[in-house]
N, C-alpha and C positions, 0 to 999 in steps of 0.2 A: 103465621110466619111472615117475615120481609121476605118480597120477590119482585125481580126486573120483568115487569111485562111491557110486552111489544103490543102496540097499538095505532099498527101501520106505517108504512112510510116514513122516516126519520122522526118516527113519536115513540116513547119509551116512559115508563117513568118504575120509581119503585111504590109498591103498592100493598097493603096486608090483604095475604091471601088465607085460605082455611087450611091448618097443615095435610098435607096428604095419608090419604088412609093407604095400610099395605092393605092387598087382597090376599089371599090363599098363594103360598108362596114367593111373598116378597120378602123382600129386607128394607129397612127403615134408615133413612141416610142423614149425617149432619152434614152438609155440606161445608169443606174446608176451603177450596177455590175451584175456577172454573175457566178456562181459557175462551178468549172471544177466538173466534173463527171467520176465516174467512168468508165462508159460507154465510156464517150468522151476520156479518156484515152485509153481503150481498141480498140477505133477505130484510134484514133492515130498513135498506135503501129501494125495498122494492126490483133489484135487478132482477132477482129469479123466481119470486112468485112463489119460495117453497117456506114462508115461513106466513101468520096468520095474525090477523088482530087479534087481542087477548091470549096469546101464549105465552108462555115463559119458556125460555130457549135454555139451550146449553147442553153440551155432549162430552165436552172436555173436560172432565171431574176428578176430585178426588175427595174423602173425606171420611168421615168414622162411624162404624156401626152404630145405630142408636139400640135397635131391634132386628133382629134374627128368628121368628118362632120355626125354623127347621132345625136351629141349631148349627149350622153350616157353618158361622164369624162370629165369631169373639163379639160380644159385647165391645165398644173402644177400638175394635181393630181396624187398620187405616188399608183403604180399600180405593179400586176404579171401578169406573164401571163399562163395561162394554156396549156401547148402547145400541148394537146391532141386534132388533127384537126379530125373530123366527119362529115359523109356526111350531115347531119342535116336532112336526110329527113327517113331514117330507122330506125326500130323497137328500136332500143339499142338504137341512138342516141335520139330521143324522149323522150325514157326511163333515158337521164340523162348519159347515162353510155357511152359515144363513144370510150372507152378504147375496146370494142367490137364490133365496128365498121368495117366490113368488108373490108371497104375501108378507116379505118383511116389513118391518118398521122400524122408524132410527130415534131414538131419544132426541128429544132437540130440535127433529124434524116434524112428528106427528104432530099437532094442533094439539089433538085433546091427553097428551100426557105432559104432566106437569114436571120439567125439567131440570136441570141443573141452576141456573140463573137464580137459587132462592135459599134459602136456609135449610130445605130438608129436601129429599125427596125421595121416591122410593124407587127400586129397580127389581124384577126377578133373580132369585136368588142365585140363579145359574151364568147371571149376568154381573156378576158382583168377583172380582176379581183379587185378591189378596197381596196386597205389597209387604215383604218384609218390613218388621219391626222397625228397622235404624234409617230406611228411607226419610229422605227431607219431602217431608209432604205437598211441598213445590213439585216437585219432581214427576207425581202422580198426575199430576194436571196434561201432561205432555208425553202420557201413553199413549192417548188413542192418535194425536197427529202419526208422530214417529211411526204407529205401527200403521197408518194410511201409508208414510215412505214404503216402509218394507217392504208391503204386500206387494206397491208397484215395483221396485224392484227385483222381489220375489218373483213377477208376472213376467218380470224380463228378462227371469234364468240371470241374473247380475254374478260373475263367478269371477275369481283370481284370474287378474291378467287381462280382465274385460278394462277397455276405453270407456270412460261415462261420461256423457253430456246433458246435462239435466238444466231445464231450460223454466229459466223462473225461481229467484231465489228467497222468496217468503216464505211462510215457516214448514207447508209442504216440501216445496224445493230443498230446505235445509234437512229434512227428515228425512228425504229421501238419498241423498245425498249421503249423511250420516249411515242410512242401511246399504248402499252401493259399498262403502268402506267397511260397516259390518260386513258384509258377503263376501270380504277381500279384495274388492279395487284396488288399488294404489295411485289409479288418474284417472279423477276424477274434476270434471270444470262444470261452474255454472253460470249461467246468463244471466246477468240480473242488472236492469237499469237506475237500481234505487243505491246512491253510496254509503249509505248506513249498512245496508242488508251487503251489500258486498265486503266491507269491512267487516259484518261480522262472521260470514265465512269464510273469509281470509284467515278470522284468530281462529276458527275449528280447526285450520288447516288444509284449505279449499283453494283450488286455482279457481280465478273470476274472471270474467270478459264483462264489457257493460254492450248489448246489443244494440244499443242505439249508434255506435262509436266501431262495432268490429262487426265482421261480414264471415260469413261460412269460411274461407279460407285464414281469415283470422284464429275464429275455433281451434281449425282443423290444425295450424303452427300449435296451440299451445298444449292441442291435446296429443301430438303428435305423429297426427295422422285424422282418418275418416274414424267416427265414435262407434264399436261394438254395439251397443244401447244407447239410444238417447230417450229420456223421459222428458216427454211436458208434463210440467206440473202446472201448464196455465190455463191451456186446451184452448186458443180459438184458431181463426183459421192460418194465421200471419207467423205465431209460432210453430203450430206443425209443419207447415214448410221451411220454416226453418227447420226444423228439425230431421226433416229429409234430404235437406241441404247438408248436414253433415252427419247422417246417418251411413257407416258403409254398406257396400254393397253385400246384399246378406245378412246385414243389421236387425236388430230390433228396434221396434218404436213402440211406446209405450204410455197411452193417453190418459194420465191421471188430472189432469187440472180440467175444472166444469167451465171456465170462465164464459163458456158460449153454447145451447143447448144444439146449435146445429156450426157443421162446420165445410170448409172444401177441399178436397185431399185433391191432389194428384194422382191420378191413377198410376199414368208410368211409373212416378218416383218409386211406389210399390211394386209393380208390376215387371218394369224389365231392371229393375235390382233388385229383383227377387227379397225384398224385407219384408219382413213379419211386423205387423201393425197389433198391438192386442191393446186390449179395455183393462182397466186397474178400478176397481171402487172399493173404498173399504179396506179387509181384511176379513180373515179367517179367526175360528177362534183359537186354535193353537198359537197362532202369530201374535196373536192380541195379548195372551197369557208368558209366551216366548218374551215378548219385548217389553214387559210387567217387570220380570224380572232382570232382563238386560238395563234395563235403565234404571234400575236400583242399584245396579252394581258399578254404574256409571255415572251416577249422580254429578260428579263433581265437573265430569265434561259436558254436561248436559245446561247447567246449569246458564251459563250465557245465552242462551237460546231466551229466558224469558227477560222482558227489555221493560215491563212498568208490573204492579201492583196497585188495584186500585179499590177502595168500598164499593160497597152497592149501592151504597148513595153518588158517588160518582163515576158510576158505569153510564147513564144515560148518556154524560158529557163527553165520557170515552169513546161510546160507541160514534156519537157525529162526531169529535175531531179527527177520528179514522177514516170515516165516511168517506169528511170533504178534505181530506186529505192535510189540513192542520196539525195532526201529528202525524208522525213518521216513528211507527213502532212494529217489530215482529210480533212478538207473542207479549199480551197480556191478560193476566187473570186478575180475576175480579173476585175479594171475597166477599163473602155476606156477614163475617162477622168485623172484618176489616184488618187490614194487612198482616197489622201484629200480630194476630193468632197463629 
């Protein structure tokens, strides 16, 4: 099979690989598309050290049964895959939740499992999620962000009538954003410096600040007061203070973005306004399977969220002009058999 393998630091290329064998309970995948990630970028470029020479990357999938020997999927039938791997046998994994899995593993992330980035791959079959039939199999490719928004939302109790400030408007920020209004928001603003990315949640129907240009009390006018919840979707230290800057008192915060593996809080900011600070990673598998089928039922508002199409032949080229910042794109997927399909 064709597959994008990473080969350090802004090296890529596509390369023939041996197709993937299933083991004892998997399923056997054609891959349809895959969306670049930010993460995958960030390991690309070397910022975070979590991606390896010789992998094949990719978590953001969608695509059709080849093989099934449990019987579980259809033969043809168009599928995501959760790529949150769990021991299956501990307390969290039991529980639904292998995102707290001691010894989980993330498709995309581990080195030696062979990824979405390629023309096939394989996933266990408990990890294989089912889209309805009439979904636009675009659409599959932008389960697992959306359901990273949710869960952070989900983490921030986000409920009718809550104030949202979601800070960071790349395709996290937009997903999470999107789940603040699934959970009932009605105001909801995000911070985003980029004027593509703000324009294009202005047509989801998003109030936007550009942070280089508006200050805590700016926010605070459009949101109409201090924010019930604010989420970083960026995570380092310059945003979360912001984000305590217009957090009320009493608030929630809400750290979903990696952009920095250590960070500096303010104590007080938490402390004598009593907010509640919590961690988001991931998602659950309810949430994963919930938002599977929410965005099939959604498709057609969903759909602006991805911004190019491109082969596998020029994903290399994709990934450096995201890089160096040459293109200016949210979400794009890459197929392996090339757009058309």
């Amino acid at each position: 099979m064709r597959a994008l393998v990473f080969h350090g630091p802004w090296k890529m290329t596509v390369e023939d690989r041996p197709d993937p064998q299933p083991a004892d309970g998997d399923t056997l995948l054609e891959i349809i598309a895959t969306g670049i990630c930010g993460s995958d970028l960030h390991g690309y470029t070397g910022e975070n050290g979590r991606r390896h020479p010789g992998q094949i990357m990719g978590h953001e999938t969608v695509g059709r049964v080849l093989t099934d020997p449990t019987g579980t999927h259809a033969t043809g039938s168009l599928v995501t895959v959760n790529p949150v791997l769990g021991c299956r046998s501990c307390p969290a994994c039991a529980a639904g939740v292998p995102q707290r899995c001691t010894q989980r593993r993330v498709i995309g992330v581990a080195p030696e499992i062979v990824a979405a980035f390629a023309e096939r791959m394989t996933a266990p079959v408990h990890n294989i999620v089912p889209l309805p039939g009439d979904t636009p199999a675009d659409i599959g490719s932008l389960v697992e962000p959306l359901s990273v928004g949710y869960h952070a939302a989900q983490r921030g109790s986000v409920a009718s009538g809550d104030s949202v400030y979601v800070v960071g408007g790349g395709p996290i920020g937009q997903a999470v954003a999107i789940a603040a209004r699934r959970l009932g928001s009605t105001n909801v603003v995000a911070a985003e410096p980029d004027a593509t990315r703000r324009e294009l949640l202005t047509s989801l129907g998003f109030s936007t600040v550009d942070p280089t240009a508006a200050g805590s009390d700016d926010v605070k006018s459009v949101l109409g007061g201090p924010a019930d919840v604010v989420i970083d979707a960026v995570g380092v230290t310059g945003t979360l203070a912001g984000a305590f800057d217009v957090a009320a008192l009493g608030g929630r915060v809400v750290l979903v973005g990696m952009g920095a593996p250590r960070v500096e809080v303010d104590a007080y900011a938490v402390s004598t306004a009593e907010r509640t600070v919590l961690g988001s990673f991931c998602y659950d598998e309810p949430e994963f399977r919930d938002t599977a089928q929410w965005a099939s039922e959604h498709a057609t508002d969903l759909e602006p969220l991805i911004s190019g199409r491109v082969s596998l032949a020029e994903a290399p080229g994709t990934f450096r002009a995201l890089a160096d910042h040459t293109l200016a794109a949210s979400k794009i997927l890459v197929y392996p058999a090339g757009p058309s399909s």
